[in-house]
N, CA, C and O atoms as CSV, one atom per row, in Angstrom:
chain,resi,resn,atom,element,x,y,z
A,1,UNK,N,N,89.578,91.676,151.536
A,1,UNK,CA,C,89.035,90.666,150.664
A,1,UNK,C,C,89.710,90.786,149.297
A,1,UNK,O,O,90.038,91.842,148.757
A,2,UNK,N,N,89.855,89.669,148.865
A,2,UNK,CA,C,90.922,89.766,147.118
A,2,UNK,C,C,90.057,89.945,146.287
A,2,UNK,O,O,88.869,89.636,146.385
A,3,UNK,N,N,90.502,90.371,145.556
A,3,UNK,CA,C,89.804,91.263,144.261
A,3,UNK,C,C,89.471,89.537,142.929
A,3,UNK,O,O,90.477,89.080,142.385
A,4,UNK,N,N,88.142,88.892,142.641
A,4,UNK,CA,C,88.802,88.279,141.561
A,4,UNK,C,C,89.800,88.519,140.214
A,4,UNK,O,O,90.220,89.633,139.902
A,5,UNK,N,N,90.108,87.260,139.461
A,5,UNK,CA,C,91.251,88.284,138.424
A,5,UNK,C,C,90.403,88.616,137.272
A,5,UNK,O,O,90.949,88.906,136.208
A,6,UNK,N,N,89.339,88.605,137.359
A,6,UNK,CA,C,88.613,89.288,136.105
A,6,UNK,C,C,87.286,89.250,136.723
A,6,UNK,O,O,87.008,88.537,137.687
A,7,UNK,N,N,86.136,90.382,135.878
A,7,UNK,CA,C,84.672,90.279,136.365
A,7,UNK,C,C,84.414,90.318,134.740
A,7,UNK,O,O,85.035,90.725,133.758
A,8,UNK,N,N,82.899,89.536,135.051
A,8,UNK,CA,C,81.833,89.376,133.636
A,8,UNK,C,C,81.546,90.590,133.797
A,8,UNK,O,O,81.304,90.999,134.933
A,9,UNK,N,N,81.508,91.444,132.691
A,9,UNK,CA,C,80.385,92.563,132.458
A,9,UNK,C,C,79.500,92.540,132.196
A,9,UNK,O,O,78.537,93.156,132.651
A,10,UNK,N,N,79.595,91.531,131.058
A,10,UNK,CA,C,78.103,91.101,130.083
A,10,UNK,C,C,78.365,91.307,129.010
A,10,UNK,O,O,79.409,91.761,128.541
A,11,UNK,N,N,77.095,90.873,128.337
A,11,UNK,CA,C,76.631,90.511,127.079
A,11,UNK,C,C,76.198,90.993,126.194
A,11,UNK,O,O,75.092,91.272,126.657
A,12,UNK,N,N,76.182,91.361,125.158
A,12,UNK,CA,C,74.764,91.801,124.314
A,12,UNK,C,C,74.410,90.922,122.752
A,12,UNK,O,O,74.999,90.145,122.001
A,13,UNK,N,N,73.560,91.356,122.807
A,13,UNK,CA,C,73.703,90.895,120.971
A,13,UNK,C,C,73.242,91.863,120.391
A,13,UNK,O,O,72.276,92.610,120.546
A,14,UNK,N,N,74.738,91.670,119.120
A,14,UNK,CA,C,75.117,92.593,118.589
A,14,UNK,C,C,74.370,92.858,117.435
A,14,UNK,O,O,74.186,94.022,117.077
A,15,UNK,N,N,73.898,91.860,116.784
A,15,UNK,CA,C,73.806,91.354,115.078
A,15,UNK,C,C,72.862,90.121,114.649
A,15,UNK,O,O,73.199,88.940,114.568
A,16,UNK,N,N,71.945,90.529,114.465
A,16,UNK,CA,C,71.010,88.835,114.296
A,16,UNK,C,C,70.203,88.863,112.708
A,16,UNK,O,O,69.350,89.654,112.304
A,17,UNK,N,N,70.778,87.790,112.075
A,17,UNK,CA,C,70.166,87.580,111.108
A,17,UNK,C,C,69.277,86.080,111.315
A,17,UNK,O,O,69.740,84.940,111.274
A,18,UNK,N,N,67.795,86.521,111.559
A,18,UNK,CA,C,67.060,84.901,111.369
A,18,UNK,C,C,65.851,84.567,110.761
A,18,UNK,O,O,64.985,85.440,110.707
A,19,UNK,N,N,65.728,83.945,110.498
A,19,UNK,CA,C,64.753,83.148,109.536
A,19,UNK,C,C,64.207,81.820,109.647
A,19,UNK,O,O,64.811,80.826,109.246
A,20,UNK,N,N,62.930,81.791,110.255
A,20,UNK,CA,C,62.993,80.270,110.312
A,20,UNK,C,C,61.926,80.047,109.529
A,20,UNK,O,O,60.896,80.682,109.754
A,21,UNK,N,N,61.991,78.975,108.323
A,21,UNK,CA,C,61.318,78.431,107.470
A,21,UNK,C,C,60.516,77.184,108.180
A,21,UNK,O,O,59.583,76.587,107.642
A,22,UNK,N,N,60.948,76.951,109.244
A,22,UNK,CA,C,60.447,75.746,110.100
A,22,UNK,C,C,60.962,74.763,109.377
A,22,UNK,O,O,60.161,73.886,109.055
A,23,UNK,N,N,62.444,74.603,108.902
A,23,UNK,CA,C,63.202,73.432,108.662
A,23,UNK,C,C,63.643,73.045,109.627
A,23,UNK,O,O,63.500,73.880,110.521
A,24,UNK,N,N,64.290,71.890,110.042
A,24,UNK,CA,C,65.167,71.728,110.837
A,24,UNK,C,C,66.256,71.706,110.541
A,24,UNK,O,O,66.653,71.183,109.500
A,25,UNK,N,N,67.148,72.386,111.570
A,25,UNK,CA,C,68.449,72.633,111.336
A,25,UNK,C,C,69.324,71.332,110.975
A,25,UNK,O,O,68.920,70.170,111.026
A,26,UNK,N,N,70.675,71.790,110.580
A,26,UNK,CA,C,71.220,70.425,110.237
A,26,UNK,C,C,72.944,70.692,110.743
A,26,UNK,O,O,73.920,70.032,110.388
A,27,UNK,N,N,72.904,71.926,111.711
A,27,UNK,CA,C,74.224,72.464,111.982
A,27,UNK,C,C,74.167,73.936,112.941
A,27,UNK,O,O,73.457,74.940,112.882
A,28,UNK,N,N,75.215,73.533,113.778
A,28,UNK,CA,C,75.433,75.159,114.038
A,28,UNK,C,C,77.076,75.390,114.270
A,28,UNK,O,O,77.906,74.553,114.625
A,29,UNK,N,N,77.270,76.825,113.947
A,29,UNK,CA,C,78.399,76.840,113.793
A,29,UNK,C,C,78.801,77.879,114.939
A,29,UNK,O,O,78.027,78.824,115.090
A,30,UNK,N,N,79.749,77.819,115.632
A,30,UNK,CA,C,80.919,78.995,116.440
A,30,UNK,C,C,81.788,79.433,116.179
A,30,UNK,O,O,82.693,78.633,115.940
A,31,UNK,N,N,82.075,80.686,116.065
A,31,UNK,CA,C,83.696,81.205,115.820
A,31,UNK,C,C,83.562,82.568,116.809
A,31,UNK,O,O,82.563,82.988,117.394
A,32,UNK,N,N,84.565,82.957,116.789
A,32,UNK,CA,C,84.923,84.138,117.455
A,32,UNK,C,C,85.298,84.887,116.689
A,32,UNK,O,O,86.522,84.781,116.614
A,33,UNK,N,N,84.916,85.639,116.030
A,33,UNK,CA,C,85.545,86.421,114.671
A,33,UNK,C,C,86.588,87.375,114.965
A,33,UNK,O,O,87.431,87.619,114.101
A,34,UNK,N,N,86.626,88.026,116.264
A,34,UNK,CA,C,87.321,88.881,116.496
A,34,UNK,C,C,87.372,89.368,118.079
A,34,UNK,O,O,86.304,89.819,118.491
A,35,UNK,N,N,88.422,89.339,118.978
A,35,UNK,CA,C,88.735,89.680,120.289
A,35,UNK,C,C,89.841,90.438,120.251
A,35,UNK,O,O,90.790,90.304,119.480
A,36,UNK,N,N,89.684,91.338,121.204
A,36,UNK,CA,C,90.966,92.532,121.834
A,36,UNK,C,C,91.036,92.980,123.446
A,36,UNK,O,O,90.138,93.129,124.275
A,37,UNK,N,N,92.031,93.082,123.505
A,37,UNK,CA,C,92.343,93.948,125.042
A,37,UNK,C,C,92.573,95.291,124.725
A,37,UNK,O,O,93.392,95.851,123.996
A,38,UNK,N,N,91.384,95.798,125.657
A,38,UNK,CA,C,91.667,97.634,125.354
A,38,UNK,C,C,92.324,97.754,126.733
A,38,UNK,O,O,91.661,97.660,127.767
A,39,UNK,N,N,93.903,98.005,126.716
A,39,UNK,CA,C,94.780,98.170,127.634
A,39,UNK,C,C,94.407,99.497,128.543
A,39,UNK,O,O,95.104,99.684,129.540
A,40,UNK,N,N,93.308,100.457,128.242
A,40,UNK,CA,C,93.764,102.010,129.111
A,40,UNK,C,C,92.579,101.252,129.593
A,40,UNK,O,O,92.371,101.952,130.584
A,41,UNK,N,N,91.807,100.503,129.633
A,41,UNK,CA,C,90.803,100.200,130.842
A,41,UNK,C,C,90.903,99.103,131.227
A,41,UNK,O,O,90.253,99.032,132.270
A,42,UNK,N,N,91.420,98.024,130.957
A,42,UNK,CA,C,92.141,97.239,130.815
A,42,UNK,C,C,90.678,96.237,130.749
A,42,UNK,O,O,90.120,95.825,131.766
A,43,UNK,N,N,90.245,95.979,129.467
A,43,UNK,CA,C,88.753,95.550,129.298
A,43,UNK,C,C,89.222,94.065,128.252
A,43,UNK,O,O,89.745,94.174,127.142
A,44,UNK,N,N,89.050,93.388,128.598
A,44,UNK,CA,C,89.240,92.338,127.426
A,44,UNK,C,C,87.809,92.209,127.117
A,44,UNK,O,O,86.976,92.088,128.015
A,45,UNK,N,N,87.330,92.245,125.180
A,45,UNK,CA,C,86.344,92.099,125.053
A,45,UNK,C,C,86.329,90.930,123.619
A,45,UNK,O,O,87.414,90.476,123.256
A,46,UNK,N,N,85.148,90.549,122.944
A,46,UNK,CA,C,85.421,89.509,121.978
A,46,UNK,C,C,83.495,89.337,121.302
A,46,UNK,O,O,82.441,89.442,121.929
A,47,UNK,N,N,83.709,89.095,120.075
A,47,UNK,CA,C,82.664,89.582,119.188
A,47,UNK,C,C,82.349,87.225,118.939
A,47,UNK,O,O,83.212,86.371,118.736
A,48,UNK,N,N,81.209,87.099,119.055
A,48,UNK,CA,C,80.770,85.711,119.253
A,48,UNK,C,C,79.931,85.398,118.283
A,48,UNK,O,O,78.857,86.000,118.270
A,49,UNK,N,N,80.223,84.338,117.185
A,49,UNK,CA,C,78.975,84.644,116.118
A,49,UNK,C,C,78.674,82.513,115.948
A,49,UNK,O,O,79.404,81.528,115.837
A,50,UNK,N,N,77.311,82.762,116.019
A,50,UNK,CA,C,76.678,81.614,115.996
A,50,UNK,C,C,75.832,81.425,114.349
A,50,UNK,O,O,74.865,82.114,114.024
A,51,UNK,N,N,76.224,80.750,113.799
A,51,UNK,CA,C,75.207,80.170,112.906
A,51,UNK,C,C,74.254,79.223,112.665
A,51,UNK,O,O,74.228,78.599,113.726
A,52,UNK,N,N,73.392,78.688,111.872
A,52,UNK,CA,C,72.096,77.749,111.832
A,52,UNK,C,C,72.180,77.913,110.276
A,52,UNK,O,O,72.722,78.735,109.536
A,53,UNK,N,N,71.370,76.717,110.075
A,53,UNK,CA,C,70.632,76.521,108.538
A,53,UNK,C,C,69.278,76.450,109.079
A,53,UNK,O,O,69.069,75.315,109.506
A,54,UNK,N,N,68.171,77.313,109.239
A,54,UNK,CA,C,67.249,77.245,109.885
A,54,UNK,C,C,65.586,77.069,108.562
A,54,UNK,O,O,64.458,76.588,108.672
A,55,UNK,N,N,66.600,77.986,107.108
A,55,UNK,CA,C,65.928,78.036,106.096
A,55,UNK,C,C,67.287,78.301,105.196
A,55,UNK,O,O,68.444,78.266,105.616
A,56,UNK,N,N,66.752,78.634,103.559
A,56,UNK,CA,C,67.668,78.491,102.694
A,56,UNK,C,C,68.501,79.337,102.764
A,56,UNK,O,O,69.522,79.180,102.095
A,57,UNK,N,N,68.412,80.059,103.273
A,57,UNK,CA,C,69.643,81.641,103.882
A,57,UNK,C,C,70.071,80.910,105.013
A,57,UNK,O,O,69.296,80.124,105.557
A,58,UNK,N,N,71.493,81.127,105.523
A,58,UNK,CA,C,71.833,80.988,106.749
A,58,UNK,C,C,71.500,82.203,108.165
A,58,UNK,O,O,71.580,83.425,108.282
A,59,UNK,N,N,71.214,81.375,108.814
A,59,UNK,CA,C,70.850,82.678,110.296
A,59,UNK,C,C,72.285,82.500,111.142
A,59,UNK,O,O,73.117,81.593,111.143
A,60,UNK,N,N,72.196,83.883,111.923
A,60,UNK,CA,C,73.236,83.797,112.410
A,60,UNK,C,C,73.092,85.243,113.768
A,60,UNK,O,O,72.548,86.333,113.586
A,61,UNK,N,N,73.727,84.783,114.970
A,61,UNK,CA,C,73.389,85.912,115.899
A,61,UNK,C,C,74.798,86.278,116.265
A,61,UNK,O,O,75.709,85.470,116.444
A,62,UNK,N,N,74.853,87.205,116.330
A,62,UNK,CA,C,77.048,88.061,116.627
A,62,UNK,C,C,76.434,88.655,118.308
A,62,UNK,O,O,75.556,89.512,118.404
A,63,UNK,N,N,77.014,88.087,119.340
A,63,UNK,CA,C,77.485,88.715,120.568
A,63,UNK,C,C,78.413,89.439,120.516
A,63,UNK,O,O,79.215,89.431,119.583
A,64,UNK,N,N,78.480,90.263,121.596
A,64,UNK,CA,C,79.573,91.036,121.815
A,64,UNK,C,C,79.398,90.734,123.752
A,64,UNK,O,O,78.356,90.799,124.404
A,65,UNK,N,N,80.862,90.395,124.279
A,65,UNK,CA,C,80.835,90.222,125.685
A,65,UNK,C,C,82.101,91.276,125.955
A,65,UNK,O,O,82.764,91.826,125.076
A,66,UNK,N,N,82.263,91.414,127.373
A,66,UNK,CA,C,83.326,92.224,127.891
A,66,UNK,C,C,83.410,91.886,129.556
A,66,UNK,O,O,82.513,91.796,130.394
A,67,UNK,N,N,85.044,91.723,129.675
A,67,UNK,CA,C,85.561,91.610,130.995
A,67,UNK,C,C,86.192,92.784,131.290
A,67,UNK,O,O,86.855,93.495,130.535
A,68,UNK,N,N,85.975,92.910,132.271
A,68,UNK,CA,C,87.124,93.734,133.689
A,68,UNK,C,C,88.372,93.156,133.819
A,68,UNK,O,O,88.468,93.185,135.046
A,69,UNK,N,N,89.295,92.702,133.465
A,69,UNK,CA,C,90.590,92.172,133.891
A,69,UNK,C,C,91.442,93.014,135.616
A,69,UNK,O,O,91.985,94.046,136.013
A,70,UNK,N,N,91.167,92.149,135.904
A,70,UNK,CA,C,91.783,92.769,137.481
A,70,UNK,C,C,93.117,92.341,137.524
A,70,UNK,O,O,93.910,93.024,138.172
A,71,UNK,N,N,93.344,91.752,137.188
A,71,UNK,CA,C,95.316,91.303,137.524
A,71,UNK,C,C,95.643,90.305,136.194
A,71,UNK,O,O,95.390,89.156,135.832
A,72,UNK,N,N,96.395,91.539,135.686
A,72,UNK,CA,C,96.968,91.785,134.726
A,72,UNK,C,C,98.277,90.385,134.353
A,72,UNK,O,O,98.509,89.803,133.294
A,73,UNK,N,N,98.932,90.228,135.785
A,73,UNK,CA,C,99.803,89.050,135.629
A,73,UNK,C,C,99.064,87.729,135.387
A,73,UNK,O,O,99.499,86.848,134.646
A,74,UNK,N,N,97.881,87.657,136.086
A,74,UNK,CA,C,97.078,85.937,135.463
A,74,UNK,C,C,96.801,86.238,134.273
A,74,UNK,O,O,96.931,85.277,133.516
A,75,UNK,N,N,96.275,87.733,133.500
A,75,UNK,CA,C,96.162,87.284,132.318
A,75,UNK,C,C,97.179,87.317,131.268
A,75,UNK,O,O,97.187,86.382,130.467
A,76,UNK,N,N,97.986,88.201,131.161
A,76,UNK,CA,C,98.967,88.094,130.480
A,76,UNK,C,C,99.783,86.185,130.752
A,76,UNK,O,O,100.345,85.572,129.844
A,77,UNK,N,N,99.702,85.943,131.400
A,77,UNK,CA,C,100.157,84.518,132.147
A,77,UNK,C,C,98.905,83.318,130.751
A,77,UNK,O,O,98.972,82.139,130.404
A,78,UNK,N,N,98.297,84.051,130.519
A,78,UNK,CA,C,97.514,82.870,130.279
A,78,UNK,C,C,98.323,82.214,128.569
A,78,UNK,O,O,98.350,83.076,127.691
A,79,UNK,N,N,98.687,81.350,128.328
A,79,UNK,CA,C,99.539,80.732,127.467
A,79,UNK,C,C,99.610,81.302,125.922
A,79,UNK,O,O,100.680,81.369,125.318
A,80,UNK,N,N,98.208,81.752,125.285
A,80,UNK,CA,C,98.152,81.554,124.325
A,80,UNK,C,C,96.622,82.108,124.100
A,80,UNK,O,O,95.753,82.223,124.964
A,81,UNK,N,N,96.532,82.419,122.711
A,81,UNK,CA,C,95.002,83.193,122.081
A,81,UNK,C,C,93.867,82.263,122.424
A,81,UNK,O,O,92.766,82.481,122.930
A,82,UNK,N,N,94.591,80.911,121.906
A,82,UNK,CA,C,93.193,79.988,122.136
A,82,UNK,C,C,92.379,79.894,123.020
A,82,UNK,O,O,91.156,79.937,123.159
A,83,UNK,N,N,93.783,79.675,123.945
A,83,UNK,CA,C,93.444,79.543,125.481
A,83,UNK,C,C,92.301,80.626,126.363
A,83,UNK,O,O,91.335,80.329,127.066
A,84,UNK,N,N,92.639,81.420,126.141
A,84,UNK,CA,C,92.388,82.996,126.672
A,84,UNK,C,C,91.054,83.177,125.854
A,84,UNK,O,O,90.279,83.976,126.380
A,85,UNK,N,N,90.580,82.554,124.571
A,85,UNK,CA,C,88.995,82.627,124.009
A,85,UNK,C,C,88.256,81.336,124.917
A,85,UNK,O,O,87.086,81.366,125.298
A,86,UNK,N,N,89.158,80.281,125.149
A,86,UNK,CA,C,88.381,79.649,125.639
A,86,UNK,C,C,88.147,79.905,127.082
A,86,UNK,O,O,87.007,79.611,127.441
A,87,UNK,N,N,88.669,80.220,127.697
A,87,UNK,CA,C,88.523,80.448,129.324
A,87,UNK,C,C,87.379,81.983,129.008
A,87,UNK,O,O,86.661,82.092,130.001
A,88,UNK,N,N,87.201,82.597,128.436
A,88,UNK,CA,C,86.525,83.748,128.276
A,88,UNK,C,C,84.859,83.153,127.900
A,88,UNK,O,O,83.835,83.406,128.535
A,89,UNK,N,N,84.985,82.410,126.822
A,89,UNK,CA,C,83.706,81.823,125.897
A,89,UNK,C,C,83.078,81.011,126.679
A,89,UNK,O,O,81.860,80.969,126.502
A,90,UNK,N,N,83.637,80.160,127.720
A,90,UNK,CA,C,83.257,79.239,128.267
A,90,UNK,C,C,82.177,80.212,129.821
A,90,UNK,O,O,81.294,79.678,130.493
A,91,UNK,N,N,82.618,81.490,129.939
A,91,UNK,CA,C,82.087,81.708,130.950
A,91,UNK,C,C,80.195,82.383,130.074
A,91,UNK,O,O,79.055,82.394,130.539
A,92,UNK,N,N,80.687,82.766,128.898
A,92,UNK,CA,C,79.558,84.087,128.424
A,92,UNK,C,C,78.479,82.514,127.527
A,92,UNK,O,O,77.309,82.625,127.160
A,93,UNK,N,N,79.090,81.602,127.433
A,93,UNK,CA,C,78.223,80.583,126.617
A,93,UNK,C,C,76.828,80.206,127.005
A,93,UNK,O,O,75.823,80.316,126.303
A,94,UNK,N,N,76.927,79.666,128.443
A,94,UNK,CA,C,75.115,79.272,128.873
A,94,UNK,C,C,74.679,80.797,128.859
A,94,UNK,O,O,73.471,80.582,128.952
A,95,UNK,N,N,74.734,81.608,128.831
A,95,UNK,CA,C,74.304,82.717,128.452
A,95,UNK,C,C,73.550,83.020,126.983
A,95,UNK,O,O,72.431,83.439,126.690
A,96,UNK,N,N,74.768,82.580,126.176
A,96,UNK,CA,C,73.981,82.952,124.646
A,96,UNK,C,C,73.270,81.348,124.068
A,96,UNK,O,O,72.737,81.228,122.964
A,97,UNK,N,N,73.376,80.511,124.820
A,97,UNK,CA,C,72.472,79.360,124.125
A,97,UNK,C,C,71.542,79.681,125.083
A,97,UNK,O,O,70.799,78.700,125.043
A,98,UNK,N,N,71.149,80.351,125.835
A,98,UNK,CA,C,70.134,80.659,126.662
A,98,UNK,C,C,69.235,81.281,125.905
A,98,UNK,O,O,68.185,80.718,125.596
A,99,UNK,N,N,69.624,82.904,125.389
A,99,UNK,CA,C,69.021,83.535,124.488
A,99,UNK,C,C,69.165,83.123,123.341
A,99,UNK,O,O,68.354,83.683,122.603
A,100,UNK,N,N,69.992,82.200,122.656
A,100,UNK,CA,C,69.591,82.104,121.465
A,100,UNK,C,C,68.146,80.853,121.711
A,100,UNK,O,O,67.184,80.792,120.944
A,101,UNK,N,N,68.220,80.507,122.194
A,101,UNK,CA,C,66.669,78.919,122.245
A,101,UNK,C,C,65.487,80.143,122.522
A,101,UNK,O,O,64.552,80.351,121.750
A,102,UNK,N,N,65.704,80.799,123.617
A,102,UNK,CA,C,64.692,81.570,123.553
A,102,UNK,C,C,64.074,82.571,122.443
A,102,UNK,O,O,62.861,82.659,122.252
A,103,UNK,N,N,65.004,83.286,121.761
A,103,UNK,CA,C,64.326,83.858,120.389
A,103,UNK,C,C,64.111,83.175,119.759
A,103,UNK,O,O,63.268,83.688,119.023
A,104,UNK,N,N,64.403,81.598,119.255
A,104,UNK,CA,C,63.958,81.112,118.267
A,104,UNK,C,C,63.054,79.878,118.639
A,104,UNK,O,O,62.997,78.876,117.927
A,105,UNK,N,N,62.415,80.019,119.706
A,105,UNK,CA,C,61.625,78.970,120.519
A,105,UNK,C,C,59.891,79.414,120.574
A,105,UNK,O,O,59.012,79.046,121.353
A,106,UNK,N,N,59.844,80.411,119.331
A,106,UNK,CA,C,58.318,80.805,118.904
A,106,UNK,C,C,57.382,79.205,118.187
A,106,UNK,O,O,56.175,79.052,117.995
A,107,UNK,N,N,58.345,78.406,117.986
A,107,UNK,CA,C,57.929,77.353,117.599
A,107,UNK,C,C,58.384,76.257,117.829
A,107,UNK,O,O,59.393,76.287,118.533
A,108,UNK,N,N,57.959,75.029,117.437
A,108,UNK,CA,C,58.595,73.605,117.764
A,108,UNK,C,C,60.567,73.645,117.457
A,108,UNK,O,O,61.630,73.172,117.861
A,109,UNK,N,N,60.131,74.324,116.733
A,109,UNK,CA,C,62.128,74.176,116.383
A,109,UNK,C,C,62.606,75.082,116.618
A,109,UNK,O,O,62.856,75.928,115.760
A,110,UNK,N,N,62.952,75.236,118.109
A,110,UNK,CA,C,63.704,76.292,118.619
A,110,UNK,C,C,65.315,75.713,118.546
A,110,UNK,O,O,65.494,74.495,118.557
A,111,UNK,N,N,66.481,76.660,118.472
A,111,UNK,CA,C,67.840,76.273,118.068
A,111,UNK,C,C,68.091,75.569,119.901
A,111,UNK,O,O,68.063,76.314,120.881
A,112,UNK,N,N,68.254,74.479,119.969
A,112,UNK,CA,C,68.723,73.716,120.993
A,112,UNK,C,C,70.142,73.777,120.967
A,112,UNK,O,O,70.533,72.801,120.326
A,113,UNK,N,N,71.625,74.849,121.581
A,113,UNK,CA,C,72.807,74.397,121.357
A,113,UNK,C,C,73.248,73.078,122.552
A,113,UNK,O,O,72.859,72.995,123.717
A,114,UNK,N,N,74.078,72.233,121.885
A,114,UNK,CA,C,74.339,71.478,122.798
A,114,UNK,C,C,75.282,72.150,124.334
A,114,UNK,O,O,75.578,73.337,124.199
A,115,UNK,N,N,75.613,71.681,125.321
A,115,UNK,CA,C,76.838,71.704,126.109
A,115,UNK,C,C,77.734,71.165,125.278
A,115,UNK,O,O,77.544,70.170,124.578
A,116,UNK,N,N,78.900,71.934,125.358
A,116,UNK,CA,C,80.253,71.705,124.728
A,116,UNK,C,C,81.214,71.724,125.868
A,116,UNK,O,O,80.924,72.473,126.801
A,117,UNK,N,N,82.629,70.821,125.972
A,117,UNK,CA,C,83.813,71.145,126.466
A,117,UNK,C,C,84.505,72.079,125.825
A,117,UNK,O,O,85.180,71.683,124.875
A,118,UNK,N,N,84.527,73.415,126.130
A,118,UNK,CA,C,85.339,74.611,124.859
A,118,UNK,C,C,86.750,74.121,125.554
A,118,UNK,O,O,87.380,75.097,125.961
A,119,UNK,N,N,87.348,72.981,125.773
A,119,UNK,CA,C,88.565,73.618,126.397
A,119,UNK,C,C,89.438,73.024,124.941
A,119,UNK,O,O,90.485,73.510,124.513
A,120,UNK,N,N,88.563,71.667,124.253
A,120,UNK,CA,C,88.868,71.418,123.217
A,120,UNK,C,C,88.906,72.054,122.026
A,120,UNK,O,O,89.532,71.570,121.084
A,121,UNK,N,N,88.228,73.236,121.930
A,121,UNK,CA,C,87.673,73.797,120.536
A,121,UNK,C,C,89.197,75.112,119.896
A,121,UNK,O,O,89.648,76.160,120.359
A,122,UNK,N,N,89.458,74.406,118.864
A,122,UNK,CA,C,90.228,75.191,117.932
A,122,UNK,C,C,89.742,76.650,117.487
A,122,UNK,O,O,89.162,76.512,116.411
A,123,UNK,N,N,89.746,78.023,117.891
A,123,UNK,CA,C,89.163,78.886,117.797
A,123,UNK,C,C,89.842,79.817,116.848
A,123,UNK,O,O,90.022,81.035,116.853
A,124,UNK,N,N,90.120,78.973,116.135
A,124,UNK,CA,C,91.054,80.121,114.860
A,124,UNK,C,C,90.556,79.431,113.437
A,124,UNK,O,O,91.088,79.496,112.329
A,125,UNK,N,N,89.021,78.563,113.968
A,125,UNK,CA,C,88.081,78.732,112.699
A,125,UNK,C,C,87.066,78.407,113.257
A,125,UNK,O,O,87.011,78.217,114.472
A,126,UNK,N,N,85.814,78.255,112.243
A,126,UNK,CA,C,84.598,77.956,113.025
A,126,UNK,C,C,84.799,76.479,113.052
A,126,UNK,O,O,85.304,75.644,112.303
A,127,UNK,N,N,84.020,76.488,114.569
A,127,UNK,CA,C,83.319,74.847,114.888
A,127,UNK,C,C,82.072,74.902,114.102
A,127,UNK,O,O,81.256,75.813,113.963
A,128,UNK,N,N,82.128,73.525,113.548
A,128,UNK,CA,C,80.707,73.205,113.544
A,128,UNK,C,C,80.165,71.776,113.702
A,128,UNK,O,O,80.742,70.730,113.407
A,129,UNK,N,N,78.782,71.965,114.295
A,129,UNK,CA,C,78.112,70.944,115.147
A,129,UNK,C,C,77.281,70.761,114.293
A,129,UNK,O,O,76.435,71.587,113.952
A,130,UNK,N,N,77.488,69.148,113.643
A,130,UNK,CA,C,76.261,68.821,112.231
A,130,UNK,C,C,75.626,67.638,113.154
A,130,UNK,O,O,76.088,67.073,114.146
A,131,UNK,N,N,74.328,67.464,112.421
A,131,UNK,CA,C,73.419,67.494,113.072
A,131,UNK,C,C,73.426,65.459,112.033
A,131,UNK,O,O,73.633,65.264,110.835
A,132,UNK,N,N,73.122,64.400,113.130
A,132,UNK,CA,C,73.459,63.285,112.464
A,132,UNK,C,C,71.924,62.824,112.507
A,132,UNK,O,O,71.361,63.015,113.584
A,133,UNK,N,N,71.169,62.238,111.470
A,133,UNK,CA,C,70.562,61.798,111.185
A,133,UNK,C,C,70.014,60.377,112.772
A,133,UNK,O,O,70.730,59.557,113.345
A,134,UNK,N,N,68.205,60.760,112.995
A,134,UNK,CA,C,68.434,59.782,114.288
A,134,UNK,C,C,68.289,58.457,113.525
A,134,UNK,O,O,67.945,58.347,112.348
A,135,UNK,N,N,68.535,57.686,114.190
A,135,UNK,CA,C,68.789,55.629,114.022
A,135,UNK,C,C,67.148,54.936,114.675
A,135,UNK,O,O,66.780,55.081,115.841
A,136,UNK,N,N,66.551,54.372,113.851
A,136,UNK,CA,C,65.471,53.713,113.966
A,136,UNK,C,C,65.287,52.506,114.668
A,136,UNK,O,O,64.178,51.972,114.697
């Protein structure tokens, strides 16, 4: 049986700053602040930080995920940094909008992230998802 070319390890969260004033948000933001391949285990891992305006401080939760890389030629193969956050982010994501709605779902305004296509997302700054006023 073939080995896939990478396994999820998982998740954690790393870092959570939150606060909810019971405003509603008006944004959330994504970046990847920082990813590496630790070559002697051959672990690709990457640090995930989400923000909110939830109150007058910004909140914000930092993941940390990690893969198994099994064959080394698909990933080295893979084109480019972007690329390689997005094929990574896209797998650990319903994951952290999972837990993030759930910690902050003690009340009516729990952080709802949308579904995103990451295949679009520029990851060499933050996205951010502003929040448009609804139409009457």
């Amino acid at each position: 049986m073939e080995q896939p070319v990478y396994n999820f390890l998982g998740y954690t969260l790393h870092e959570v700053k939150f606060k909810n004033d019971f405003k509603p948000n008006t944004y959330v933001g994504i970046s990847i602040p920082q990813d590496q391949f630790n070559k002697k285990n051959n672990q690709y891992s990457m640090y995930i930080r989400i923000s909110t305006d939830f109150s007058n401080e910004e909140s914000y939760f930092v993941f940390y995920s990690v893969f198994q890389i099994n064959d080394l030629n698909w990933f080295n193969g893979i084109p480019d940094d972007n690329t390689k956050k997005s094929i990574f982010f896209a797998i650990v994501f319903p994951f952290i909008r999972e837990k993030i709605f759930s910690i902050t779902s003690d009340s009516n305004l729990g952080l709802f992230i949308p579904t995103i296509d990451v295949r679009m997302i520029d990851f060499s700054k933050e996205l951010r998802l502003i929040k448009t006023p609804e139409k009457r």
